[in-house]
C-alpha positions as CSV (number, residue, x, y, z in Angstrom):
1,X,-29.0,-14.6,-54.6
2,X,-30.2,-11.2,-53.6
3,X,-27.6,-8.7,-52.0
4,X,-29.9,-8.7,-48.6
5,X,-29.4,-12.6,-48.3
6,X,-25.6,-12.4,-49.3
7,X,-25.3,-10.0,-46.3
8,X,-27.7,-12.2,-44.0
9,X,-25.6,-15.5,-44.4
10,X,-22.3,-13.4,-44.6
11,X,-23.0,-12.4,-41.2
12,X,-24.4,-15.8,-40.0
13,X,-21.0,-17.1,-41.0
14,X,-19.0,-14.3,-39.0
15,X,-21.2,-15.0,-35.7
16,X,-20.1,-18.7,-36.2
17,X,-16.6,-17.5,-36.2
18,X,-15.8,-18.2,-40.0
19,X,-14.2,-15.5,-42.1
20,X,-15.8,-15.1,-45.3
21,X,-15.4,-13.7,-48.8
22,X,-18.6,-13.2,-50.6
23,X,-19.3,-13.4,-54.5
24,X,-22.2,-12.2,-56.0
25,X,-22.6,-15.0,-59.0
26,X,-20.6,-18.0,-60.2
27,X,-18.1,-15.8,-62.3
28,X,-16.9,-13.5,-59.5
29,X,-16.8,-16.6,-57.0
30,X,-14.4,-18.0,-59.8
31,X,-12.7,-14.7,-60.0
32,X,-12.2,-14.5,-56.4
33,X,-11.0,-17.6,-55.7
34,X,-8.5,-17.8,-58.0
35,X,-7.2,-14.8,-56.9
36,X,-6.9,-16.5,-53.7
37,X,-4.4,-18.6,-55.0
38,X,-1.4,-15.7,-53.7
39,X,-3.4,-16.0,-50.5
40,X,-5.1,-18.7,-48.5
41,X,-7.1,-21.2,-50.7
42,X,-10.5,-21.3,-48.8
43,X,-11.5,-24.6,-46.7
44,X,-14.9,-24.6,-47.4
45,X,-17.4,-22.9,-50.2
46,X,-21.2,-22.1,-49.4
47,X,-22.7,-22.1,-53.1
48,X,-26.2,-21.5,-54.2
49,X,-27.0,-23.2,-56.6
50,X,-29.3,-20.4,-58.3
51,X,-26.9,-18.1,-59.1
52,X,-26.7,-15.6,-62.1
53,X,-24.5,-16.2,-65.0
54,X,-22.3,-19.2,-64.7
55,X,-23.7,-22.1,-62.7
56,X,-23.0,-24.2,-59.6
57,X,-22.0,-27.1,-61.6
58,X,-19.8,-25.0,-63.6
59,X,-17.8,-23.3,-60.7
60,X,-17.5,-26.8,-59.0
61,X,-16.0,-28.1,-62.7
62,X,-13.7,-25.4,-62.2
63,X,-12.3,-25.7,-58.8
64,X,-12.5,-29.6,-59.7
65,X,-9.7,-28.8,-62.5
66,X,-6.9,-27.3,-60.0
67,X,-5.1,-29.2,-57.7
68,X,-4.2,-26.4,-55.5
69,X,-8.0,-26.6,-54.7
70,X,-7.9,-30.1,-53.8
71,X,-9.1,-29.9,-50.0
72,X,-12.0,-27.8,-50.5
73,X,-15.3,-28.5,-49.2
74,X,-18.1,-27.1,-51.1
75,X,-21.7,-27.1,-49.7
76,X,-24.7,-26.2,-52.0
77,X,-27.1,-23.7,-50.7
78,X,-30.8,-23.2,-52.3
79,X,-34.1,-21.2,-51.2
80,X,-36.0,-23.4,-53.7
81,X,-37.4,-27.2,-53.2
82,X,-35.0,-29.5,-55.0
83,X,-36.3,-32.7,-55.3
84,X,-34.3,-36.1,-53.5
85,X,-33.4,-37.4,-56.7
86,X,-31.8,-33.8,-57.6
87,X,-30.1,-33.5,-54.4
88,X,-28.8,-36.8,-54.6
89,X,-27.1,-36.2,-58.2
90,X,-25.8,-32.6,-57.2
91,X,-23.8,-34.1,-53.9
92,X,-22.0,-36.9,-56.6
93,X,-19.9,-34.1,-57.7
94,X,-16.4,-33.7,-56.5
95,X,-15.4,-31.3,-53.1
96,X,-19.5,-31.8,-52.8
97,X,-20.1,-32.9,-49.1
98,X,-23.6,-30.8,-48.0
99,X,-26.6,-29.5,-49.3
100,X,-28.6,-26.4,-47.6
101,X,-32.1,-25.2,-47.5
102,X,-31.7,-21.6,-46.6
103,X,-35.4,-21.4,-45.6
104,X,-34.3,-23.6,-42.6
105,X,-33.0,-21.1,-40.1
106,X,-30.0,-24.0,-40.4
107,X,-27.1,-22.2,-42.2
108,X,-24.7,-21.9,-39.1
109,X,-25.4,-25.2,-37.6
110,X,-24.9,-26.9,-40.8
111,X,-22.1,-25.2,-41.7
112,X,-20.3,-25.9,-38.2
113,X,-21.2,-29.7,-38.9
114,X,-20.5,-30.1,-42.7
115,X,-17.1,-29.1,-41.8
116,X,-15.8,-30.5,-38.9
């Protein structure tokens, strides 16, 4: 994820109405989230699942181990093509209840649906 397309969905979240925290890669999303722990655990987690370092699957394992992370709702997001079968096995995971294709002008909407 680029720092200009962390900023553009940042701020599609905020026009929705959502506060955000933004992480650049898996480790610092890890980083940040369990430092959320003293504060408000987040309801919902917009992951792309090309990011730098440690992986989607591996931050998902991670929040998967904690109870205190129970409720949340992670939706993958992805600029590439990721075939059905893919898709398919990625939403199987735990806390996984959306998948996103940024290139669809779709973030808000599906955001405002996934987690309703």
């Amino acid at each position: 994820m680029t720092p200009a397309s962390l900023f553009r969905d940042t701020f599609y979240l905020h026009v929705a109405d959502f506060d955000s925290v933004s992480a650049y890669n898996g480790a610092e999303a890890i980083k940040k989230l369990r430092e959320a722990k003293t504060k408000t655990v987040p309801e919902l987690i917009l992951l792309d699942i090309m990011m730098p370092g440690v992986t989607a699957k591996e931050v998902v394992e991670e929040i998967s181990k904690a109870e205190e992370y129970s409720r949340i709702k992670i939706i993958y997001v992805t600029a590439v093509n990721v075939s059905e079968a893919e898709e398919k096995d990625m939403l199987k995971l735990k806390h996984v209840v959306g998948f996103i294709t940024k290139r669809k002008p779709v973030l808000k909407e599906k955001a405002k649906k996934v987690y309703k």
